[in-house]
C-alpha positions as CSV (number, residue, x, y, z in Angstrom):
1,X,0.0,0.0,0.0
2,X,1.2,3.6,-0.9
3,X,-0.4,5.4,1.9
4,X,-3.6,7.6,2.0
5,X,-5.3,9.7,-0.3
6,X,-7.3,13.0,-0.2
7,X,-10.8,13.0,-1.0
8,X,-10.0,16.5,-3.2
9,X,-7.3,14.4,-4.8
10,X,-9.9,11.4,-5.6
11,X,-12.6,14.5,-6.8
12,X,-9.2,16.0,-8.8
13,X,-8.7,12.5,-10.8
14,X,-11.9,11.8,-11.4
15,X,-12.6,15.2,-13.1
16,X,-9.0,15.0,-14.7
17,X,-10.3,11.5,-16.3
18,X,-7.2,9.7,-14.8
19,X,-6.5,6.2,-15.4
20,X,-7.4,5.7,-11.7
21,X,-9.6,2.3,-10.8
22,X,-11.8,3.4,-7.4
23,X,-13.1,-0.3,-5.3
24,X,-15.7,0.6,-3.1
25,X,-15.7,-2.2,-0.7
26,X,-18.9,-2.0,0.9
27,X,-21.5,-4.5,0.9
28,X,-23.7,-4.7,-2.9
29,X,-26.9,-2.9,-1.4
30,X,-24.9,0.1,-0.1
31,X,-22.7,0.5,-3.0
32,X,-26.1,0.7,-5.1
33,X,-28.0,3.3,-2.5
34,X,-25.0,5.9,-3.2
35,X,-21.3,6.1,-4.2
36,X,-18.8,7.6,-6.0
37,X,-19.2,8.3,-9.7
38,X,-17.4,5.8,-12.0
39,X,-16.4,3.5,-8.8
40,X,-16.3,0.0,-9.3
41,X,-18.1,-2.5,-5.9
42,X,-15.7,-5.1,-4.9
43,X,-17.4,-6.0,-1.4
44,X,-14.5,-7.0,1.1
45,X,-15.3,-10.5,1.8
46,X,-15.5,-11.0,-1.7
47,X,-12.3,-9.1,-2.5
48,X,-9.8,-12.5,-2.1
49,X,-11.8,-14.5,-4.7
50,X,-12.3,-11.1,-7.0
51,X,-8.4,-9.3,-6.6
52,X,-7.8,-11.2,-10.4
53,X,-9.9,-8.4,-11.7
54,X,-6.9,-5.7,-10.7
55,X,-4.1,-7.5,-12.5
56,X,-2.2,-5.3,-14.6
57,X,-3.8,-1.6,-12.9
58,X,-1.6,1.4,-12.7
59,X,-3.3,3.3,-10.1
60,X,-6.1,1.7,-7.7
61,X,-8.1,3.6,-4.8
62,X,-10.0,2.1,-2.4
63,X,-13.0,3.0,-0.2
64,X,-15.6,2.7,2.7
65,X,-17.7,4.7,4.8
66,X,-15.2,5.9,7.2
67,X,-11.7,5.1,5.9
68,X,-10.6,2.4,8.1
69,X,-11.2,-1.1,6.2
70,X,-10.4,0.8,3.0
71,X,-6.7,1.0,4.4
72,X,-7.2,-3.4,5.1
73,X,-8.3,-3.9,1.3
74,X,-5.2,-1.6,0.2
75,X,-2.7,-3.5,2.1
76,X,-4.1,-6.7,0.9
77,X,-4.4,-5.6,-2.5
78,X,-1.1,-4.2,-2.5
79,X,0.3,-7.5,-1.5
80,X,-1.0,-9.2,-4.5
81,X,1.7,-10.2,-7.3
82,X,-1.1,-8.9,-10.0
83,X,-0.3,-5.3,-8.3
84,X,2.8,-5.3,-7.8
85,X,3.7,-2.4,-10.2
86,X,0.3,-0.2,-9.0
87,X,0.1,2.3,-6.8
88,X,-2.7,1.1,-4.4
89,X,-3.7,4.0,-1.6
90,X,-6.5,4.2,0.9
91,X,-9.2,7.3,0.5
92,X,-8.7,9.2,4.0
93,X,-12.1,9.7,6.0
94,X,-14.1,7.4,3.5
95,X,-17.4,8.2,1.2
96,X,-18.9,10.0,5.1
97,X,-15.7,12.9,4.0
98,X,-16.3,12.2,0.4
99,X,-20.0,12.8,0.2
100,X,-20.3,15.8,2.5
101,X,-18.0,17.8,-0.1
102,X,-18.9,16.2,-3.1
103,X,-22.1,14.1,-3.0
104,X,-22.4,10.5,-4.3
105,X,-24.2,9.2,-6.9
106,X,-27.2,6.6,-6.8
107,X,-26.9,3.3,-9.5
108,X,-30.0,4.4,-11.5
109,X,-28.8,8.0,-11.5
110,X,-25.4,6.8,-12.5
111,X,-26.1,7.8,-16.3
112,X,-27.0,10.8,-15.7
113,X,-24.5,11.5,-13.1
114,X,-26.8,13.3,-10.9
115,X,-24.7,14.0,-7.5
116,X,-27.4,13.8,-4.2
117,X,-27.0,15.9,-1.2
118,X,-26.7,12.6,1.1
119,X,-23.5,10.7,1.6
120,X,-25.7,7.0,2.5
């Protein structure tokens, strides 16, 4: 794992289109109430059988409501061979920090990338 990141440097990549790969690891039904735009879910206890799916990434973010078990499923990712090369950081204060500045997005407003006011 590389450390933490900001949630204004998450916002900054996203709006800079970065080759950045954002793992929310909450559980399915969360993920789908709100999150942020363009993240992928990869729920934690699902994250073992599912870290194949990061092989090869340059740049991978993970995160969770308050920024603690984000920091777990960095380290483990981190430790994988298929990430060896990627930076892999931990988004500091989770989607509660996130979605207070930002907002999150719902799955069936995701096309239209309408941000609501509520973080969950």
């Amino acid at each position: 794992m590389d450390g933490e990141i900001s949630t204004d440097e998450v916002k900054e990549l996203l709006e800079d289109d970065a080759d950045v790969r954002i793992v929310d690891i909450r559980d399915e039904r969360s993920f789908e109430h709100s999150h942020i735009p363009d993240s992928e879910n990869i729920p934690f206890n699902e994250l073992m059988d599912r870290i194949d799916e990061l092989d090869g990434e340059d740049h991978i973010v993970t995160v969770c409501p308050h920024g603690k078990a984000s920091v777990q499923a960095a380290q483990l990712i981190g430790s994988y061979e298929g990430t060896a090369d990627a930076r892999v950081e931990s988004m500091e204060g989770g989607l509660d920090k996130y979605g207070m500045k930002f907002g999150l997005v719902r799955e069936d407003d995701e096309a239209d990338a309408t941000e609501q006011e509520s973080p969950f």
